[in-house]
HTML snippet that shows the backbone in 3Dmol.js (N, CA, C, O; Angstrom):
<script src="https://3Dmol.org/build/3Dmol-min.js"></script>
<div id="view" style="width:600px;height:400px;position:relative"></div>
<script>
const pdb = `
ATOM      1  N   UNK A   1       3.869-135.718 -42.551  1.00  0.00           N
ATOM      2  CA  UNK A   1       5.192-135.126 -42.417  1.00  0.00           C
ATOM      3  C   UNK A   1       5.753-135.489 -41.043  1.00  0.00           C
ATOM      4  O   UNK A   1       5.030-135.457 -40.048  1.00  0.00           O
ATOM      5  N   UNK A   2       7.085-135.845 -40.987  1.00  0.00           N
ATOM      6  CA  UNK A   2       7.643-136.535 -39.555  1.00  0.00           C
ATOM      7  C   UNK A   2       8.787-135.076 -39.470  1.00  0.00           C
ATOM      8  O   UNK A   2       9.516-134.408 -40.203  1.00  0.00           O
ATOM      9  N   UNK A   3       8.294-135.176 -37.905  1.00  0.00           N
ATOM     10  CA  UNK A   3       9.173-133.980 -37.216  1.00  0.00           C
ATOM     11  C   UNK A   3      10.558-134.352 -36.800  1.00  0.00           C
ATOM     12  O   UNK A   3      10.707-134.990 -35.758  1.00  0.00           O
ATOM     13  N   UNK A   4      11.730-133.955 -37.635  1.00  0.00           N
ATOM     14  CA  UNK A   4      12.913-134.207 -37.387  1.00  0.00           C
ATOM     15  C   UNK A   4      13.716-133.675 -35.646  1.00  0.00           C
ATOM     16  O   UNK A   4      13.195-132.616 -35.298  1.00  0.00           O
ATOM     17  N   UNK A   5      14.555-134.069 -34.824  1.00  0.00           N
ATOM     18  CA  UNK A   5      14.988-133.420 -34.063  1.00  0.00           C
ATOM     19  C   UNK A   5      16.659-133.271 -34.799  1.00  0.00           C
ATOM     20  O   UNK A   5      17.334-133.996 -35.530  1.00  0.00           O
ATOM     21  N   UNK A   6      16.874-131.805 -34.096  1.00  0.00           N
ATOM     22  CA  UNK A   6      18.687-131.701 -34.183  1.00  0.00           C
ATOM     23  C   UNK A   6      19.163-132.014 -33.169  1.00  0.00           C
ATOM     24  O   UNK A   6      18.563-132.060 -32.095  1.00  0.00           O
ATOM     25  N   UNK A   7      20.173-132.245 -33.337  1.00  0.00           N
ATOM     26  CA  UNK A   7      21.416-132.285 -32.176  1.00  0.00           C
ATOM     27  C   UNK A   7      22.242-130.911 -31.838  1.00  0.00           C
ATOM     28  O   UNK A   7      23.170-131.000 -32.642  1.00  0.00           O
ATOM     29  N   UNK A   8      22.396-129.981 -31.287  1.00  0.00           N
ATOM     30  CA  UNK A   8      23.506-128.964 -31.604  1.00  0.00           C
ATOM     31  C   UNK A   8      24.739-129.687 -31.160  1.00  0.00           C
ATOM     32  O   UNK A   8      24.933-130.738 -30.549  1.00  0.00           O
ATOM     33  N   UNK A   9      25.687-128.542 -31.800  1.00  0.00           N
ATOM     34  CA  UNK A   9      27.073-128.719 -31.919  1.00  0.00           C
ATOM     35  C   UNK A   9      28.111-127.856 -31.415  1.00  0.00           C
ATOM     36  O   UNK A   9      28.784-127.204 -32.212  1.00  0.00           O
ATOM     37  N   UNK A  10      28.328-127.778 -30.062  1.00  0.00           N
ATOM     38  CA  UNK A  10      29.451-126.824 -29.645  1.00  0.00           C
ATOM     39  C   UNK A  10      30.818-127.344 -30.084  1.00  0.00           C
ATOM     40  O   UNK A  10      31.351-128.389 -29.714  1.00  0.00           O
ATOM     41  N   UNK A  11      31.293-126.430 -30.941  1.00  0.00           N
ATOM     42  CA  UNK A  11      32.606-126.419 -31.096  1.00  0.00           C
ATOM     43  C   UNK A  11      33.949-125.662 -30.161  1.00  0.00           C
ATOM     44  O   UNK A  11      33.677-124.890 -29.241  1.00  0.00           O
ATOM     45  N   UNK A  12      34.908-125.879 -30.402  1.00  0.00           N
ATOM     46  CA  UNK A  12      36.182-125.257 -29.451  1.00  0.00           C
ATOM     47  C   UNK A  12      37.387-125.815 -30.308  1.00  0.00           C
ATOM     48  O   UNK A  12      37.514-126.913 -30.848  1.00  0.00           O
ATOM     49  N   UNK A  13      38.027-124.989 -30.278  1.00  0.00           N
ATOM     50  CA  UNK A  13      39.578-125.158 -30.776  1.00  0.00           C
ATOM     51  C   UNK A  13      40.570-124.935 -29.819  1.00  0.00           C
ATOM     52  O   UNK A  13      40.310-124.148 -28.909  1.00  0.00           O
ATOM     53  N   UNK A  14      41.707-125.509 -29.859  1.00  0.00           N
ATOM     54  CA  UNK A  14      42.534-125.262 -28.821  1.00  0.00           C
ATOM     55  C   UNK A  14      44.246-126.387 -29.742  1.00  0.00           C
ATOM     56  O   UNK A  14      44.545-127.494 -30.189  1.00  0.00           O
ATOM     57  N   UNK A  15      44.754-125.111 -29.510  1.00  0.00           N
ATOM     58  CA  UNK A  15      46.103-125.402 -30.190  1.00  0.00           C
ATOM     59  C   UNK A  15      47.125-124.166 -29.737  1.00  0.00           C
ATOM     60  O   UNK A  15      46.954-122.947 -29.718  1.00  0.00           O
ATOM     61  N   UNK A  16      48.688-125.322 -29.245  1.00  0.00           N
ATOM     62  CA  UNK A  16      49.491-124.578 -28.741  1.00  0.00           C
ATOM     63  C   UNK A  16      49.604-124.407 -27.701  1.00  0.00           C
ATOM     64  O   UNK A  16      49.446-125.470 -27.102  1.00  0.00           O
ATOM     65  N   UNK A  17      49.861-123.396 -26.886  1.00  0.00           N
ATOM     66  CA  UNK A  17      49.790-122.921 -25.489  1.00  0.00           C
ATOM     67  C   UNK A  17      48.959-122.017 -24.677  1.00  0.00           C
ATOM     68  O   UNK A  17      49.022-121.812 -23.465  1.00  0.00           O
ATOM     69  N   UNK A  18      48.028-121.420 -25.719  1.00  0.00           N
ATOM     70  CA  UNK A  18      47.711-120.002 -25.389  1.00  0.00           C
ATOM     71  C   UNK A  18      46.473-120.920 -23.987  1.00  0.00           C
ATOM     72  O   UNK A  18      46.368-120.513 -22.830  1.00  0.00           O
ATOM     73  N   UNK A  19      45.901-121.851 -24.425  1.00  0.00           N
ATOM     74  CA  UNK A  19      44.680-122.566 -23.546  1.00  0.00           C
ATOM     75  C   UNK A  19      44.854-123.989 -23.268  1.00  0.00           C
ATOM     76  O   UNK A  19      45.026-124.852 -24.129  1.00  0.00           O
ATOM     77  N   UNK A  20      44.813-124.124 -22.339  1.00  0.00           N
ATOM     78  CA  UNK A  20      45.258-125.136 -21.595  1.00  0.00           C
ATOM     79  C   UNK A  20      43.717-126.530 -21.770  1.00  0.00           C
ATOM     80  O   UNK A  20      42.632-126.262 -22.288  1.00  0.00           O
ATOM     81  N   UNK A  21      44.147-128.084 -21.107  1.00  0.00           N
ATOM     82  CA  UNK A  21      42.908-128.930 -20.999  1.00  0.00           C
ATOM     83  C   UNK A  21      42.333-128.490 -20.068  1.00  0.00           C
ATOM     84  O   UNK A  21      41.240-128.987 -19.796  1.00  0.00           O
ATOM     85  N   UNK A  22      42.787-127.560 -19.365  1.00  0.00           N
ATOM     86  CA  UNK A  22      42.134-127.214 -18.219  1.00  0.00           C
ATOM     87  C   UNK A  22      40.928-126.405 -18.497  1.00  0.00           C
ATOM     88  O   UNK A  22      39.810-126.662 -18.051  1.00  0.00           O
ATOM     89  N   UNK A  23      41.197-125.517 -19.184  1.00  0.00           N
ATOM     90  CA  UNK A  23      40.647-124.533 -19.667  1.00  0.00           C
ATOM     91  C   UNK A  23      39.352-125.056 -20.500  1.00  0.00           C
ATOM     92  O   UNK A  23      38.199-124.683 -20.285  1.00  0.00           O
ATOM     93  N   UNK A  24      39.684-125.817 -21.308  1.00  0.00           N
ATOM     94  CA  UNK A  24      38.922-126.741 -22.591  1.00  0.00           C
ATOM     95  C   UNK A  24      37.464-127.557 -21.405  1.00  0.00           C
ATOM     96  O   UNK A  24      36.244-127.400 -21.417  1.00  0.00           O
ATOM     97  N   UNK A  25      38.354-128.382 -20.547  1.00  0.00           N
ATOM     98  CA  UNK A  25      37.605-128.638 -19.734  1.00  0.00           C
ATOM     99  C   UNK A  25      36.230-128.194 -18.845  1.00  0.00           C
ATOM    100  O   UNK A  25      35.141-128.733 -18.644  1.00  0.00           O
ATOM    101  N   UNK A  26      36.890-126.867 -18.403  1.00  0.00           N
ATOM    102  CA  UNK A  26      35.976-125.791 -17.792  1.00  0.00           C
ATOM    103  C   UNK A  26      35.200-125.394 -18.895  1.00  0.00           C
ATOM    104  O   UNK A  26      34.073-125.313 -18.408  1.00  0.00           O
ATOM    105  N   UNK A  27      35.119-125.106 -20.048  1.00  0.00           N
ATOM    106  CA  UNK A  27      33.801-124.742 -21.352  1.00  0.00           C
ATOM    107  C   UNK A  27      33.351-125.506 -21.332  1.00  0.00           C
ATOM    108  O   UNK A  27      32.193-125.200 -21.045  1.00  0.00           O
ATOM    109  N   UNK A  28      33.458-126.936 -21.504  1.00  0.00           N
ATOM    110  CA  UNK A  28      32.875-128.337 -21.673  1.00  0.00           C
ATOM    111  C   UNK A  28      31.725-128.787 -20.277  1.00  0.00           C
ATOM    112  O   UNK A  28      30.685-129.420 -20.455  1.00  0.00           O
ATOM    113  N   UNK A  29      32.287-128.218 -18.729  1.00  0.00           N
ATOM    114  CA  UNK A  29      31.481-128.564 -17.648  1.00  0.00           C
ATOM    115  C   UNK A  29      30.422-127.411 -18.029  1.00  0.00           C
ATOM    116  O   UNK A  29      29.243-127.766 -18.013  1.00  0.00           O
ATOM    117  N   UNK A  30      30.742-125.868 -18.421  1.00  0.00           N
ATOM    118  CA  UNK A  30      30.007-124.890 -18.503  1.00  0.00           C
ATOM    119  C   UNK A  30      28.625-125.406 -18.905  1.00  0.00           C
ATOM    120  O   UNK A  30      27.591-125.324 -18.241  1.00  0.00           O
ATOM    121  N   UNK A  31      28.809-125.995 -20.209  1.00  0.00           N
ATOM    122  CA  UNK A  31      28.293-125.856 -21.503  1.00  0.00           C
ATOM    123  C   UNK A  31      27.681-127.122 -21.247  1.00  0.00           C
ATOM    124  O   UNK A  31      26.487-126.969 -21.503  1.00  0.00           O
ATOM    125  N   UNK A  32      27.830-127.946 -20.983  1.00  0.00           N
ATOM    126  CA  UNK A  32      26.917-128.837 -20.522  1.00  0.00           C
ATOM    127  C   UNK A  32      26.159-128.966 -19.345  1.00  0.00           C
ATOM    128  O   UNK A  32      25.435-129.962 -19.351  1.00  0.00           O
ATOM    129  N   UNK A  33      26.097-128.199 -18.244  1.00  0.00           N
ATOM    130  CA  UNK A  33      25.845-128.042 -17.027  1.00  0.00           C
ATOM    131  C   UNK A  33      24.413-126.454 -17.235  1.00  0.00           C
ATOM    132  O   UNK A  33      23.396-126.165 -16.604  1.00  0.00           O
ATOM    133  N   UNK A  34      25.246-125.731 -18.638  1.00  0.00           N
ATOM    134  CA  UNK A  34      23.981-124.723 -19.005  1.00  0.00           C
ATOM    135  C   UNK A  34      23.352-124.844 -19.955  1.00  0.00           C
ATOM    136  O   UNK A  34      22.471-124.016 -20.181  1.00  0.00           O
ATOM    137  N   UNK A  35      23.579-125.893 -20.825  1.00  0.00           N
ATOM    138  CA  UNK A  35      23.035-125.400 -22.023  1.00  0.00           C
ATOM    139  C   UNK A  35      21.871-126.746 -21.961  1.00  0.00           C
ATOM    140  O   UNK A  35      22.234-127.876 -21.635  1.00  0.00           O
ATOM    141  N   UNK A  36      20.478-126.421 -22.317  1.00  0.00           N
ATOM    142  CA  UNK A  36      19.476-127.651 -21.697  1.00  0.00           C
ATOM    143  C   UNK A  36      19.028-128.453 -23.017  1.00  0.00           C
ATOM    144  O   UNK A  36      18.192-129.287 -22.669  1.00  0.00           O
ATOM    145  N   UNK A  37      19.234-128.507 -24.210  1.00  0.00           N
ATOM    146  CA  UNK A  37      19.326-129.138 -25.531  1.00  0.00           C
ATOM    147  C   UNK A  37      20.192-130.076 -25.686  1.00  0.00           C
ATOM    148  O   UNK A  37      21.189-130.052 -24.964  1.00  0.00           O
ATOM    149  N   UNK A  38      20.032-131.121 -26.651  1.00  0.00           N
ATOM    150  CA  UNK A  38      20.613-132.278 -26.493  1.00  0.00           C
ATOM    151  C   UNK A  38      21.816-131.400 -27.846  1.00  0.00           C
ATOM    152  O   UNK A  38      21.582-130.691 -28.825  1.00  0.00           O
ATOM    153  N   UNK A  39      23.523-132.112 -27.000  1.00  0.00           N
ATOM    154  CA  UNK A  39      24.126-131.247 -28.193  1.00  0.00           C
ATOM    155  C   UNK A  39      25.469-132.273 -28.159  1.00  0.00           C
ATOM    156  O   UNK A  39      25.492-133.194 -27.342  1.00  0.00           O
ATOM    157  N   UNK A  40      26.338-132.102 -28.891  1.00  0.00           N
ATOM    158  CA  UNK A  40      27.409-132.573 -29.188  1.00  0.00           C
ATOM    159  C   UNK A  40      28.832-131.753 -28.414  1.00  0.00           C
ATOM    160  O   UNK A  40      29.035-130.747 -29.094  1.00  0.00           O
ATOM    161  N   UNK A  41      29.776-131.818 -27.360  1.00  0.00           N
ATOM    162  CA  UNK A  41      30.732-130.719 -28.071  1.00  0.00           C
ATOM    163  C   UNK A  41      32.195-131.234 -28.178  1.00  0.00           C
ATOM    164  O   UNK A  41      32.867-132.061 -27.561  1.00  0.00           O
ATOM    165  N   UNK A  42      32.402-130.384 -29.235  1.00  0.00           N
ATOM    166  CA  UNK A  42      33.473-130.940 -29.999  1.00  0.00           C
ATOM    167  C   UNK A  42      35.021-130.175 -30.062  1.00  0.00           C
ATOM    168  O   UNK A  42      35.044-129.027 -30.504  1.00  0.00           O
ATOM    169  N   UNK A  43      36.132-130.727 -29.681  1.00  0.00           N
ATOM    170  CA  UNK A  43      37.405-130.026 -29.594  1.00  0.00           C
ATOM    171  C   UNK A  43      38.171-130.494 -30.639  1.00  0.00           C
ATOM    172  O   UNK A  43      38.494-131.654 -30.898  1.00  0.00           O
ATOM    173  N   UNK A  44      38.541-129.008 -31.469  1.00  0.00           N
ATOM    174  CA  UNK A  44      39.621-129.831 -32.282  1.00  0.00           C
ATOM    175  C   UNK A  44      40.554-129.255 -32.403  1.00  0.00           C
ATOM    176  O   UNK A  44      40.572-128.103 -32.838  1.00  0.00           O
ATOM    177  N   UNK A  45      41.434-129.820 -32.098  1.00  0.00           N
ATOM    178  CA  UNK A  45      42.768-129.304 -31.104  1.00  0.00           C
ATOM    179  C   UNK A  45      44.440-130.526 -31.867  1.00  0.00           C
ATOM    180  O   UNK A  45      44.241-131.384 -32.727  1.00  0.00           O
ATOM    181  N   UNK A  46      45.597-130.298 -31.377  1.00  0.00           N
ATOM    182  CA  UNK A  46      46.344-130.910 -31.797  1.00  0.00           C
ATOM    183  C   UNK A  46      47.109-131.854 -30.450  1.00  0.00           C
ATOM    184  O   UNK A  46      48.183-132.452 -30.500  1.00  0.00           O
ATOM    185  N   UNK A  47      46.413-131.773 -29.597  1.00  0.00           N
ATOM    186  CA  UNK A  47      47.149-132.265 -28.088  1.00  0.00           C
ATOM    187  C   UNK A  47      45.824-132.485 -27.649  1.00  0.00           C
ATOM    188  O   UNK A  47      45.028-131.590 -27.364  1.00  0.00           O
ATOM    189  N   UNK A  48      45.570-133.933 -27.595  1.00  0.00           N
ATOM    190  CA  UNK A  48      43.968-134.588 -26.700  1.00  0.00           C
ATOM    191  C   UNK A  48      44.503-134.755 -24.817  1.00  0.00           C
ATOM    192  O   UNK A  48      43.848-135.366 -23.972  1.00  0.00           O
ATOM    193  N   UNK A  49      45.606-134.147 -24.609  1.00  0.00           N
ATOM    194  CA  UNK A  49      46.209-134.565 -23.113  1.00  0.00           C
ATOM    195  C   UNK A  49      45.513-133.821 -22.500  1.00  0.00           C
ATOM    196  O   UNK A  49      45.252-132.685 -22.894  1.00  0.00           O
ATOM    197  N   UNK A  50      45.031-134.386 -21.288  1.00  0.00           N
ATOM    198  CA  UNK A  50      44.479-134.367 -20.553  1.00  0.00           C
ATOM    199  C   UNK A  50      42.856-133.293 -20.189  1.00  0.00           C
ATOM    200  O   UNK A  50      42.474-132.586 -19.256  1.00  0.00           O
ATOM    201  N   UNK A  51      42.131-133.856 -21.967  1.00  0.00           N
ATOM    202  CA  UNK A  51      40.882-133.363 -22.086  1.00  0.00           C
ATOM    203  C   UNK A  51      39.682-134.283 -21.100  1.00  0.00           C
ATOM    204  O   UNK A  51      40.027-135.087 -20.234  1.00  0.00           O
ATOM    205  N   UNK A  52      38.810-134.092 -21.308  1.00  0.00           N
ATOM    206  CA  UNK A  52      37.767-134.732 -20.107  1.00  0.00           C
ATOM    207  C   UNK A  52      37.332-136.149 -21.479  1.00  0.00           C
ATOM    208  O   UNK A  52      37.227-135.872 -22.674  1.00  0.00           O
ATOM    209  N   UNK A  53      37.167-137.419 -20.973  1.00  0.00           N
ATOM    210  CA  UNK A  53      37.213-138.225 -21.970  1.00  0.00           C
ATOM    211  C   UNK A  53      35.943-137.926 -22.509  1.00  0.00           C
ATOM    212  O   UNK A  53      35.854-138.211 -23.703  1.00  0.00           O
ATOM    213  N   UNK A  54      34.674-137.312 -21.863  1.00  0.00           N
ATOM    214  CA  UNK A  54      33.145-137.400 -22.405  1.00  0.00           C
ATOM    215  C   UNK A  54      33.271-135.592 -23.474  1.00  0.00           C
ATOM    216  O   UNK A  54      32.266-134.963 -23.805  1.00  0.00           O
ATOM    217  N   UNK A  55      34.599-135.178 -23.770  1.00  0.00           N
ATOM    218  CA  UNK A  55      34.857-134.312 -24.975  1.00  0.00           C
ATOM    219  C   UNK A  55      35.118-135.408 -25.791  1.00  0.00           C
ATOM    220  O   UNK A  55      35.678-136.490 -25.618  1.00  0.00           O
ATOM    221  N   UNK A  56      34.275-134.555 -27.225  1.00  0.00           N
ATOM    222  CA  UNK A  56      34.430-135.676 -28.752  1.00  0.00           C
ATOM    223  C   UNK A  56      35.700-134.797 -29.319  1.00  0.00           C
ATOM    224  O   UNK A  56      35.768-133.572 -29.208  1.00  0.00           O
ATOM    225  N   UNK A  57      36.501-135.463 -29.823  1.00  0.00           N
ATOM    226  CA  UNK A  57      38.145-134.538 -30.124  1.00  0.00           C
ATOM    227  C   UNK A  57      38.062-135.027 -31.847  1.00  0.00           C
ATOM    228  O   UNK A  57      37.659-136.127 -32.226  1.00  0.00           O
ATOM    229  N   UNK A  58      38.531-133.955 -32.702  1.00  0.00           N
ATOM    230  CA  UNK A  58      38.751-133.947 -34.057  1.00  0.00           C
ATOM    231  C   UNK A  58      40.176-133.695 -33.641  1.00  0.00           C
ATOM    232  O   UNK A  58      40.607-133.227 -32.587  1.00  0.00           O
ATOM    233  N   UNK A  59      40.782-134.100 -34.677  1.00  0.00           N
ATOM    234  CA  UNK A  59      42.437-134.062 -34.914  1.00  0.00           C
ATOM    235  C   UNK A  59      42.947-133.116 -35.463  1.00  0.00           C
ATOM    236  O   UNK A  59      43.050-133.283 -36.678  1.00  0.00           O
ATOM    237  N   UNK A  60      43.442-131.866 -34.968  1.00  0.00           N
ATOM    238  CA  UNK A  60      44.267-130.974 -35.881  1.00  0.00           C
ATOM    239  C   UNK A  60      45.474-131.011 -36.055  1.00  0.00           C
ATOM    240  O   UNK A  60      46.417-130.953 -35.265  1.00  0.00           O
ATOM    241  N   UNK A  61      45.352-131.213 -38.202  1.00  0.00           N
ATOM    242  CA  UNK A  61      46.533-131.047 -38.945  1.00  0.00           C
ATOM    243  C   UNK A  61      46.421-130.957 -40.295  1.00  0.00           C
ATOM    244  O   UNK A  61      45.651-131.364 -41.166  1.00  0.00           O
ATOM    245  N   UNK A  62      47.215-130.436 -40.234  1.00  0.00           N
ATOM    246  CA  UNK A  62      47.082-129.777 -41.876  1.00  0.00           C
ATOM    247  C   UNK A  62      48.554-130.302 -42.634  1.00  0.00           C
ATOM    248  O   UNK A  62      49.334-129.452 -43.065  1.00  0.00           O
ATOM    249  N   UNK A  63      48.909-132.028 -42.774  1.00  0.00           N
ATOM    250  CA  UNK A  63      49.409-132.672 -43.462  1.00  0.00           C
ATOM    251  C   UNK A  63      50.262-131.937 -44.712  1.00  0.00           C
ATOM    252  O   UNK A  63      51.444-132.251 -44.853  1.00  0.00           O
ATOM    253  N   UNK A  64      49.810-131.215 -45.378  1.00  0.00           N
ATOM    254  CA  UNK A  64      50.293-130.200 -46.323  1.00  0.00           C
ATOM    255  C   UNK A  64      50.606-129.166 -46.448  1.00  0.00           C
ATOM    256  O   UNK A  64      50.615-128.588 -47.535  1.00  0.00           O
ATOM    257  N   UNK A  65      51.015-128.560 -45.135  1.00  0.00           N
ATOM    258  CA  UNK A  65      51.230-127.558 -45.297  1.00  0.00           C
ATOM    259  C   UNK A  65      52.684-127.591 -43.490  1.00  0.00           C
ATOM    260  O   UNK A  65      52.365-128.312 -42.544  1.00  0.00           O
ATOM    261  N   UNK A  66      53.586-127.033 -43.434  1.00  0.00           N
ATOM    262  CA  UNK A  66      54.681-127.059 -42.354  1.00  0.00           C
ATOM    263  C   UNK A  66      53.689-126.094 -41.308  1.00  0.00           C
ATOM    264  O   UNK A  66      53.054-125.109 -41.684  1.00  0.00           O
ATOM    265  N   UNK A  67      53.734-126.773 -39.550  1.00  0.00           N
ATOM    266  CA  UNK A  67      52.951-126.118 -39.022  1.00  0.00           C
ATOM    267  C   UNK A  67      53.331-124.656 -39.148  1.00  0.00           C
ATOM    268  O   UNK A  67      52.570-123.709 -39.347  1.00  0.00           O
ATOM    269  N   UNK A  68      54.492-124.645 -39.014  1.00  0.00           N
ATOM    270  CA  UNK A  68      54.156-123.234 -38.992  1.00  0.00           C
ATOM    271  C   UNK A  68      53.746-122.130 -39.411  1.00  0.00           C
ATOM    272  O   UNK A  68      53.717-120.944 -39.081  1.00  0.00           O
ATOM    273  N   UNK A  69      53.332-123.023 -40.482  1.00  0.00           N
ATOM    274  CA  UNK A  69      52.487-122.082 -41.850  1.00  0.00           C
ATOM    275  C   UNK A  69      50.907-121.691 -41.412  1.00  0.00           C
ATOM    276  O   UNK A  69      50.097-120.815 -41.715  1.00  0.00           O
ATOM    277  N   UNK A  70      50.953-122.896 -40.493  1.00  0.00           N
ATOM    278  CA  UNK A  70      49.358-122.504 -39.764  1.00  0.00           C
ATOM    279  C   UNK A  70      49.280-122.290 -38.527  1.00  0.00           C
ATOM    280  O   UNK A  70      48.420-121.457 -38.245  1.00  0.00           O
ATOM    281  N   UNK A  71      49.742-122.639 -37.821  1.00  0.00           N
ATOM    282  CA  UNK A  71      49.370-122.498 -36.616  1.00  0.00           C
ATOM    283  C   UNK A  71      48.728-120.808 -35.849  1.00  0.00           C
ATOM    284  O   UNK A  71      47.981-120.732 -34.873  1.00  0.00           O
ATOM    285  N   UNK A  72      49.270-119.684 -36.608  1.00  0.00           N
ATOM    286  CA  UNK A  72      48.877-118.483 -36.409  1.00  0.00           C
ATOM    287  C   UNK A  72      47.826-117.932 -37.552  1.00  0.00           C
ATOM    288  O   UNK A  72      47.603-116.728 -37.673  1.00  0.00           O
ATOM    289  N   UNK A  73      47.268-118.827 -38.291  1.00  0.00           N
ATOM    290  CA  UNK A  73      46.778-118.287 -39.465  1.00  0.00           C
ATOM    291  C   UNK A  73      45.244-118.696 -39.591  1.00  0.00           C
ATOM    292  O   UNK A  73      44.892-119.051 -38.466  1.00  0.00           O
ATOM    293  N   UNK A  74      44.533-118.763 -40.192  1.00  0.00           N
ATOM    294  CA  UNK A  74      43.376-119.443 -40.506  1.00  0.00           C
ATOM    295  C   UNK A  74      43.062-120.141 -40.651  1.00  0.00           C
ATOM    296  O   UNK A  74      41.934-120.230 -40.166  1.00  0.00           O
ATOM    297  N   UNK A  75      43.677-121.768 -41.612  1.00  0.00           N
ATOM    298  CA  UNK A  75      43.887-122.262 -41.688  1.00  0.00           C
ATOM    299  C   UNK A  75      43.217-123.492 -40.601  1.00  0.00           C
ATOM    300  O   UNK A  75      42.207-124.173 -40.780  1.00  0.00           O
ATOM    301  N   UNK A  76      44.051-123.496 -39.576  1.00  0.00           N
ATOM    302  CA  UNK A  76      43.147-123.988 -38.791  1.00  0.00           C
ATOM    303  C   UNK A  76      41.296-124.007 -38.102  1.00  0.00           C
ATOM    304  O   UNK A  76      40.765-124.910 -37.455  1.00  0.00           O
ATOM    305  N   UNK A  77      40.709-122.713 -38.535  1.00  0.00           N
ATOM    306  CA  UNK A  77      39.749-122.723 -38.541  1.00  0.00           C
ATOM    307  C   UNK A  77      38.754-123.404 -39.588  1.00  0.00           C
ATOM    308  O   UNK A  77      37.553-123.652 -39.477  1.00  0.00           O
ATOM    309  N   UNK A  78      39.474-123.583 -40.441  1.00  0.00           N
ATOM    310  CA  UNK A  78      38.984-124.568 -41.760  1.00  0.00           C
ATOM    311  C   UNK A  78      38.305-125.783 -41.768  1.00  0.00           C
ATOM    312  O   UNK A  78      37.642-126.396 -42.605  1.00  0.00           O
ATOM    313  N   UNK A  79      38.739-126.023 -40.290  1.00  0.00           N
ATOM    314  CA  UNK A  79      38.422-127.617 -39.768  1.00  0.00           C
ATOM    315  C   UNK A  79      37.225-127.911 -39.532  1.00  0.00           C
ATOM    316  O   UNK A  79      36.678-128.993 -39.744  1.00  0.00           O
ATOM    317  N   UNK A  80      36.511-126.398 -38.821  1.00  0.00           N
ATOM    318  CA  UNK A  80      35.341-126.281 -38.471  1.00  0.00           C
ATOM    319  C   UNK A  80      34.015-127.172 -39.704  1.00  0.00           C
ATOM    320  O   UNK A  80      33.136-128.004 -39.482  1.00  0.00           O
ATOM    321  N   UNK A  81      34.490-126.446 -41.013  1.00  0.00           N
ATOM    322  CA  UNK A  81      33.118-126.863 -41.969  1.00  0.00           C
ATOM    323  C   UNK A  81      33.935-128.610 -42.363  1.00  0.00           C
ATOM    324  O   UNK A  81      33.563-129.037 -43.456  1.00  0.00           O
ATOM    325  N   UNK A  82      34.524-129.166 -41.913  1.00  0.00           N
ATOM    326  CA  UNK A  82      34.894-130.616 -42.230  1.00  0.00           C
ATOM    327  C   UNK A  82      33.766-131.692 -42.005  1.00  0.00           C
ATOM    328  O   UNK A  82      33.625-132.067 -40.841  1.00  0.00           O
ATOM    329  N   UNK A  83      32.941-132.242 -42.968  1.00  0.00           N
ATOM    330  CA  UNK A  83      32.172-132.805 -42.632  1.00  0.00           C
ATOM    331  C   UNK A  83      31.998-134.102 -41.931  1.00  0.00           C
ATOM    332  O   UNK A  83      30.974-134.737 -41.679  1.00  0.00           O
ATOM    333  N   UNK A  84      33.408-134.370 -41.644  1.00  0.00           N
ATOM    334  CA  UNK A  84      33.328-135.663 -40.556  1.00  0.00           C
ATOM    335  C   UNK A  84      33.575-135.453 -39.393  1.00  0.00           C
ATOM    336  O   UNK A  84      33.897-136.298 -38.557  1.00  0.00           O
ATOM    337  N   UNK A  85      33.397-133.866 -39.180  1.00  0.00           N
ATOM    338  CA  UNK A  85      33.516-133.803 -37.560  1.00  0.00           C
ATOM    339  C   UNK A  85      31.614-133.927 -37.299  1.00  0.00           C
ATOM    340  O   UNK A  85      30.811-133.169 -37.843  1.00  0.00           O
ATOM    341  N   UNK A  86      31.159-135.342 -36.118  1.00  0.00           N
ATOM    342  CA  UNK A  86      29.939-135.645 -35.856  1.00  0.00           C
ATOM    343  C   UNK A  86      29.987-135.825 -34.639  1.00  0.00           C
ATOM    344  O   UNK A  86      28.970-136.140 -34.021  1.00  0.00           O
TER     345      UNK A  86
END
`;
const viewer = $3Dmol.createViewer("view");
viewer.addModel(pdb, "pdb");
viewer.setStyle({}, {cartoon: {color: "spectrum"}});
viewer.zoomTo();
viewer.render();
</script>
């Protein structure tokens, strides 16, 4: 039997105004600076400006639906179980 390793996966969302790259940024130094496992982390957000380039960015949008149908809703959290975020 061969012993598999994982990768973890920090996720973060960030859409709109409420949190800034700044902000996104500062979780990303946190979280890699504390966390001692080999991990991924991942922003998926609708504005990649001025994220740290060594953040992996998923694209938020929801093509089918008018933002404003999501942007306050759930919807956007949906993104999370998307299986091509790697």
């Amino acid at each position: 039997m061969t012993e598999t390793s994982c990768k973890a996966c920090v996720l973060c969302m960030k859409w709109g105004t409420p949190f800034s790259a700044h902000d996104v940024n500062m979780l990303f130094a946190a979280v890699r600076d504390h966390l001692p496992v080999d991990h991924d982390f991942i922003c998926i957000t609708d504005d990649t400006t001025g994220l740290d380039p060594a953040i992996k960015t998923h694209a938020l949008s929801f093509p089918q639906l008018d933002q404003s149908e999501w942007v306050h809703g759930k919807w956007p959290k949906l993104l999370m179980f998307d299986r091509r975020i790697v």
